[in-house]
C-alpha positions in Angstrom: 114.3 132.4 90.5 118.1 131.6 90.0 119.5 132.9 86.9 121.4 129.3 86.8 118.1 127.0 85.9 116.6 129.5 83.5 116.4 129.3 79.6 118.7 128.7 77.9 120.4 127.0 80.5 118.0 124.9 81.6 115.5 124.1 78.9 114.2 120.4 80.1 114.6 117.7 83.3 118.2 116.3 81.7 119.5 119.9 81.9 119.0 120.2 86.1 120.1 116.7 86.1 123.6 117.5 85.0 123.6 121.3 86.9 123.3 118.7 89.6 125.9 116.4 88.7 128.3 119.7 88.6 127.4 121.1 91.8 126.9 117.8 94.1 129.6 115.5 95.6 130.0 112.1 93.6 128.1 109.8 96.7 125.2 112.7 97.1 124.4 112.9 92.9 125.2 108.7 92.9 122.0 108.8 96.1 119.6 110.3 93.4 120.5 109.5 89.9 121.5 105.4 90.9 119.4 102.3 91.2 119.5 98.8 92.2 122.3 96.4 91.0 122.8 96.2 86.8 120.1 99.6 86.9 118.2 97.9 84.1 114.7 98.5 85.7 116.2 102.1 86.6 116.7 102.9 82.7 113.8 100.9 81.6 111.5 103.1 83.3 112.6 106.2 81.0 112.7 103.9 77.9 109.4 102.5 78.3 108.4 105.7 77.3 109.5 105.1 73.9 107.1 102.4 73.4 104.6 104.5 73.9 103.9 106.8 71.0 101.2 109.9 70.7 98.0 110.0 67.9 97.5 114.1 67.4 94.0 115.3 66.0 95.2 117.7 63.9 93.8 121.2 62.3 92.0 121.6 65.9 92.4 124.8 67.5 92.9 125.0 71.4 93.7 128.3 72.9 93.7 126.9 76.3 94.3 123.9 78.5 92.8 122.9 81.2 95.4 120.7 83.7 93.2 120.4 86.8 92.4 117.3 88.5 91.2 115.9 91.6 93.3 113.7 93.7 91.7 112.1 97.1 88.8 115.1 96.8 91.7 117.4 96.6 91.6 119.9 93.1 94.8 120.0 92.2 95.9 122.8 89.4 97.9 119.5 87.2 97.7 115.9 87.8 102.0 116.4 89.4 102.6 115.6 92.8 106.0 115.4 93.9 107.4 112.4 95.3 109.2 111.5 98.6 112.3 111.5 98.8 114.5 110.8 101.7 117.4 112.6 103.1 116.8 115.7 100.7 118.8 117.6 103.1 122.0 116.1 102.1 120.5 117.6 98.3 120.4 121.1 99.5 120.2 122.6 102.9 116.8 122.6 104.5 115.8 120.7 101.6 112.3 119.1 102.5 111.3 122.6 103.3 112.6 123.7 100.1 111.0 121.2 97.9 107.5 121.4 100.2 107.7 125.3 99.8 108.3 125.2 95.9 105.1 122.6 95.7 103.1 125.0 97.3 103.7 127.9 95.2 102.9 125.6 92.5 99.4 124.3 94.7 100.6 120.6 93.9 101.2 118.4 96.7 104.5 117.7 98.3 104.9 113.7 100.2 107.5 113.9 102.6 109.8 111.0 103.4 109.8 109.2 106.8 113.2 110.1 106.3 113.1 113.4 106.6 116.1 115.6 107.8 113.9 118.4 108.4 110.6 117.9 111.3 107.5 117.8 109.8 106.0 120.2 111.3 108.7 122.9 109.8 108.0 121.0 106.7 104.0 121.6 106.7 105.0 125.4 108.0 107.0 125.6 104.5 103.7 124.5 102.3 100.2 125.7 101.7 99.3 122.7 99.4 98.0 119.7 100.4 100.7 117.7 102.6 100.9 113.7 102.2 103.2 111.8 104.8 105.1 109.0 103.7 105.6 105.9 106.1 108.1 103.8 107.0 108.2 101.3 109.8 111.5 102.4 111.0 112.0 101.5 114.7 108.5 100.1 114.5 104.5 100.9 115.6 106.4 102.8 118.6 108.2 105.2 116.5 105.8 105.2 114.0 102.3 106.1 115.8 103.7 109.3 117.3 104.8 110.4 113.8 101.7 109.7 112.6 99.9 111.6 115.7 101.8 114.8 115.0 101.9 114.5 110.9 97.4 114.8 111.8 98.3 117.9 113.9 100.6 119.7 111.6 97.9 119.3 108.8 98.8 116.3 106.6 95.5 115.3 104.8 97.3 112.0 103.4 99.5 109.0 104.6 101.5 107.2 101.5 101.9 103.5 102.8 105.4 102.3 101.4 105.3 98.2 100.0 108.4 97.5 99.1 110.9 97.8 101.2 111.4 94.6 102.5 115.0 95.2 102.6 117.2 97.8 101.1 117.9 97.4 97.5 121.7 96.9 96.2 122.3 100.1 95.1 125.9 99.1 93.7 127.1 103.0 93.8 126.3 103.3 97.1 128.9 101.0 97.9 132.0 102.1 95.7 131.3 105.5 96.7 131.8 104.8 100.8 128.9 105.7 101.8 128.9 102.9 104.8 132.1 104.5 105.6 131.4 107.9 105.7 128.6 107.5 108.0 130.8 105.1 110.3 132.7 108.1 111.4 135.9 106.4 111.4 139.0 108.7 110.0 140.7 105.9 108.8 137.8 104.1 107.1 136.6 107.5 105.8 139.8 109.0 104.2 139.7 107.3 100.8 136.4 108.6 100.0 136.4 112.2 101.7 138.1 114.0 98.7 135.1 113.3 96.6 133.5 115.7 99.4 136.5 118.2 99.6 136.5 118.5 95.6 132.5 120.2 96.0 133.4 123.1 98.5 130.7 124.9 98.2 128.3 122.1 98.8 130.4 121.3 101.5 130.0 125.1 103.4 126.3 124.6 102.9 126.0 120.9 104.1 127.9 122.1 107.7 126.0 125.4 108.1 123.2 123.6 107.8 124.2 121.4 111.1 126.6 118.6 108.9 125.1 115.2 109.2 121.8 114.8 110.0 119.5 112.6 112.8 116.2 112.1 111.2 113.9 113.8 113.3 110.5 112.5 112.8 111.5 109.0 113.6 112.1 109.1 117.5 113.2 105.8 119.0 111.8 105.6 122.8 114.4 106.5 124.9 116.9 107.4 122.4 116.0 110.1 120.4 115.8 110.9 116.6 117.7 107.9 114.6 120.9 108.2 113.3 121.8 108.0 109.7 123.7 105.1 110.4 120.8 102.9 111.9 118.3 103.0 109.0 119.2 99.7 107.3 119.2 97.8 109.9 116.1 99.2 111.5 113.9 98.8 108.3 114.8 95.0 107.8 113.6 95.1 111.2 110.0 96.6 110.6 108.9 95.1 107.4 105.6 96.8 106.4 102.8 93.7 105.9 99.5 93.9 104.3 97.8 93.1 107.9 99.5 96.4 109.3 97.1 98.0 107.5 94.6 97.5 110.3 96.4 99.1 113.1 97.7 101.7 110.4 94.2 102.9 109.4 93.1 103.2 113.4 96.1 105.3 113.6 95.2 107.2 110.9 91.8 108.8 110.0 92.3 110.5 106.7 93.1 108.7 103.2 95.4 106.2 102.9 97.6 105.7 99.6 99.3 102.3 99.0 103.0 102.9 97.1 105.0 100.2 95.3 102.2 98.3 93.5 103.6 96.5 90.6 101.1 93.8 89.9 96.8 93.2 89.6 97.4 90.9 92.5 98.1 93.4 94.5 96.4 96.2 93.1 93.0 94.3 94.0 94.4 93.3 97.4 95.5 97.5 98.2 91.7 97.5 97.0 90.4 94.9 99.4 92.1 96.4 102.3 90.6 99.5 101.7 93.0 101.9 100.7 92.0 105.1 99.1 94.5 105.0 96.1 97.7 103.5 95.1 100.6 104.1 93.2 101.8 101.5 90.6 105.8 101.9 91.1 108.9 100.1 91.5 110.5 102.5 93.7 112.4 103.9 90.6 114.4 101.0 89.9 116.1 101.4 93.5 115.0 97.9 94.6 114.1 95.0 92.9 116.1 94.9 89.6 114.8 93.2 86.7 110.9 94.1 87.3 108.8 95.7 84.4 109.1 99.1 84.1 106.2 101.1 85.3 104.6 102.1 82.6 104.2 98.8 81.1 102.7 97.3 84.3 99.9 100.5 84.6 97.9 98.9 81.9 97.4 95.7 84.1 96.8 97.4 87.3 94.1 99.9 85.8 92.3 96.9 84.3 92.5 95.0 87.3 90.8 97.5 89.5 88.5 99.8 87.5 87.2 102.3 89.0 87.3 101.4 92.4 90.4 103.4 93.6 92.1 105.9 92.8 95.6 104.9 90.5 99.0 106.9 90.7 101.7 106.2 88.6 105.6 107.0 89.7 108.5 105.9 87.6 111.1 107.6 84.8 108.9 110.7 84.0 111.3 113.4 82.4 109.0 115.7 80.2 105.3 116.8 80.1 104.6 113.9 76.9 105.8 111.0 79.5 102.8 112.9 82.3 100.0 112.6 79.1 101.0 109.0 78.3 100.5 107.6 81.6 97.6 109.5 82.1 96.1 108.2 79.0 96.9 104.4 80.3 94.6 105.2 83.2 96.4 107.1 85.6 94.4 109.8 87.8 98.3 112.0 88.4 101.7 111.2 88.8 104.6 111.6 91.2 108.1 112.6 90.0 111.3 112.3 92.3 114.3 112.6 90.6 113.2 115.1 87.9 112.5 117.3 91.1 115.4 115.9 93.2 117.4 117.2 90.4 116.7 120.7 90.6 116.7 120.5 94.0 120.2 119.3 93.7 120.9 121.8 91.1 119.8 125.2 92.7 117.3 124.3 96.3 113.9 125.8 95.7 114.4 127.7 92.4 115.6 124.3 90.9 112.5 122.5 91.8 110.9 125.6 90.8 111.8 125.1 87.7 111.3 121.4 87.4 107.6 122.1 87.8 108.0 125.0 85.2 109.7 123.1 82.6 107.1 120.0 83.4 104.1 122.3 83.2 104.9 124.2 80.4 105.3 120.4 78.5 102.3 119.6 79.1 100.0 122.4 77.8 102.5 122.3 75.0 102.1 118.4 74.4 98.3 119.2 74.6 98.1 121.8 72.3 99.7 119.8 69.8 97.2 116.7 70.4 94.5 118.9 69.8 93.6 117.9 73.1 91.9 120.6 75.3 91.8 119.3 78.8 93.8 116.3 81.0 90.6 115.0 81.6 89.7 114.2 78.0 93.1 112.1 77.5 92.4 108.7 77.0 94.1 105.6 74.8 93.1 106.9 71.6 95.6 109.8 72.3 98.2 107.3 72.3 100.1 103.7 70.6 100.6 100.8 73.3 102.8 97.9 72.6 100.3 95.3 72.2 101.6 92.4 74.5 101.3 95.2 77.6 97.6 95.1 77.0 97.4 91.1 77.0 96.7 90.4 80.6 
């Protein structure tokens, strides 16, 4: 692993984020670390953290911890899955592969993004944990059923159905940075935002050896081709995923189906009703709808609301191993983390997102330890302190 993410260095999540911040353009880091308009959901996420507080049993000795779960009949060696995350070759070169490869030495799952630079199939090559594909409706069924027919031959045991996306949130950084105009290709729009690209020269060398700007390969418009960077936007206003696509989704697709971007019990027990095999409470990490409840303050409500009956993820501001336990203790089966991998993977490719899982890893048997606790499956809400009024509903 690179000497550059290792202690003392690196020590937690914060540490890769700003070894990112160093080593990426200002537009690429901005594409991770930013969120939609004021970014209040975006910081809330992390703080709600701080609501939650942990109960220790003290004077109990626990020489071991045992992390394993199971996730969609999948034993999993700690409840971490890593998120998808879209364009992850701009990150680092190759950087789905990187991220899937650095999952599977780890025997977590990786989710790829729909907006993968790199083909799935490459992707699955890179990975021998379990494989989740996540969907987008980008250039519609057409586009999309083919995707799905060669994510079930490369091996993908899961489809992650995204919810809300309606449109593209106004990530406000996106904007001052140029990124419209650095994709237009025109010099003269381009030039007062290329310096910010100039100024990072070794990310620069790495971004054209690896090809320069990238088509997104596993979204193939009939009689085009792979879509251009440029046409995402427009195409995913275009394609809005509905609650009835479900039906022609799960013909298309045999194997589990997990529902992403549930943020209420309303539609928790509908992703139930439509027979969905788990679901992630989420609000995209603050990247679209501003002003929503964070995450963690929503799980509460969604766990109630559906029991037992499906299997509940939770994705949204997890930093350390403590933020893993809380949520797991609110109800949660795992979790999935984007940024806190993204970073790494910004910081050094693999061996950042190597360590991402190291630092989160080594958190949590330390967290537990210190609970008394001896096992992830014995966590439950007497571990922790909840802010009354997010129990109320």
């Amino acid at each position: 692993m690179s000497q550059s993410v290792q202690a003392p260095r690196v020590l937690n999540i914060e540490d890769l984020r700003r070894a990112a911040k160093r080593r990426l353009p200002r537009v690429v880091f901005d594409y991770i670390d930013g969120g939609a308009e004021d970014e209040w959901t975006l910081r809330a996420n992390s703080r709600a953290f701080e609501a939650v507080t942990l109960r220790p049993r003290c004077a109990v000795a626990v020489p071991s911890c045992d992390l394993r779960t199971v996730v969609l009949g999948a034993s999993l060696p700690m409840p971490l899955i890593l998120a998808p995350v879209g364009s992850s070759r701009l990150i680092h070169p190759r950087g789905e592969e990187a991220a899937a490869h650095a999952a599977g030495a780890a025997g977590i799952p990786y989710v790829l993004s729909t907006f993968s630079g790199c083909l799935l199939e490459d992707v699955a090559a890179a990975s021998s944990a379990p494989l989740w594909y996540q969907l987008y409706l980008a250039g519609g069924r057409d586009c999309a059923l083919p995707a799905l027919d060669r994510a079930k031959a490369a091996g993908f045991s899961a489809l992650v159905v995204t919810i809300d996306t309606a449109v593209a949130g106004m990530r406000e950084r996106d904007f001052r940075n140029g990124v419209k105009e650095l994709l237009g290709g025109k010099m003269r729009s381009m030039l007062p935002f290329v310096s910010q690209l100039l100024v990072k020269p070794r990310w620069l060398a790495g971004f054209f050896a690896d090809g320069g700007l990238m088509k997104f390969p596993n979204i193939v418009v009939p009689g085009k081709g792979p879509m251009l960077y440029a046409d995402v936007t427009a195409a995913l206003e275009q394609s809005v995923v509905t609650w009835e696509d479900l039906e022609w989704i799960r013909e298309a697709w045999t194997g589990p189906i997990v529902i992403k971007g549930i943020h209420t019990a309303e539609d928790a027990r509908r992703a139930v009703d439509e027979g969905a095999d788990a679901l992630v409470v989420s609000n995209h990490g603050g990247r679209q709808l501003d002003r929503v409840a964070p995450s963690l303050q929503m799980l509460p409500e969604v766990v109630a609301a559906v029991g037992d009956r499906i299997e509940v993820l939770f994705d949204g501001g997890i930093r350390r191993g403590s933020d893993i336990i809380k949520a797991l203790c609110l109800g949660a089966r795992a979790v999935l983390v984007g940024r806190a991998y993204a970073y790494g993977l910004g910081a050094a490719g693999e061996a950042g997102v190597a360590r991402a899982i190291e630092i989160l890893r080594a958190d949590l048997v330390r967290t537990l330890k210190l609970l008394g606790c001896a096992s992830v499956g014995e966590l439950a809400r007497s571990y922790i302190d909840v802010p009354r009024d997010w129990l109320a509903k």
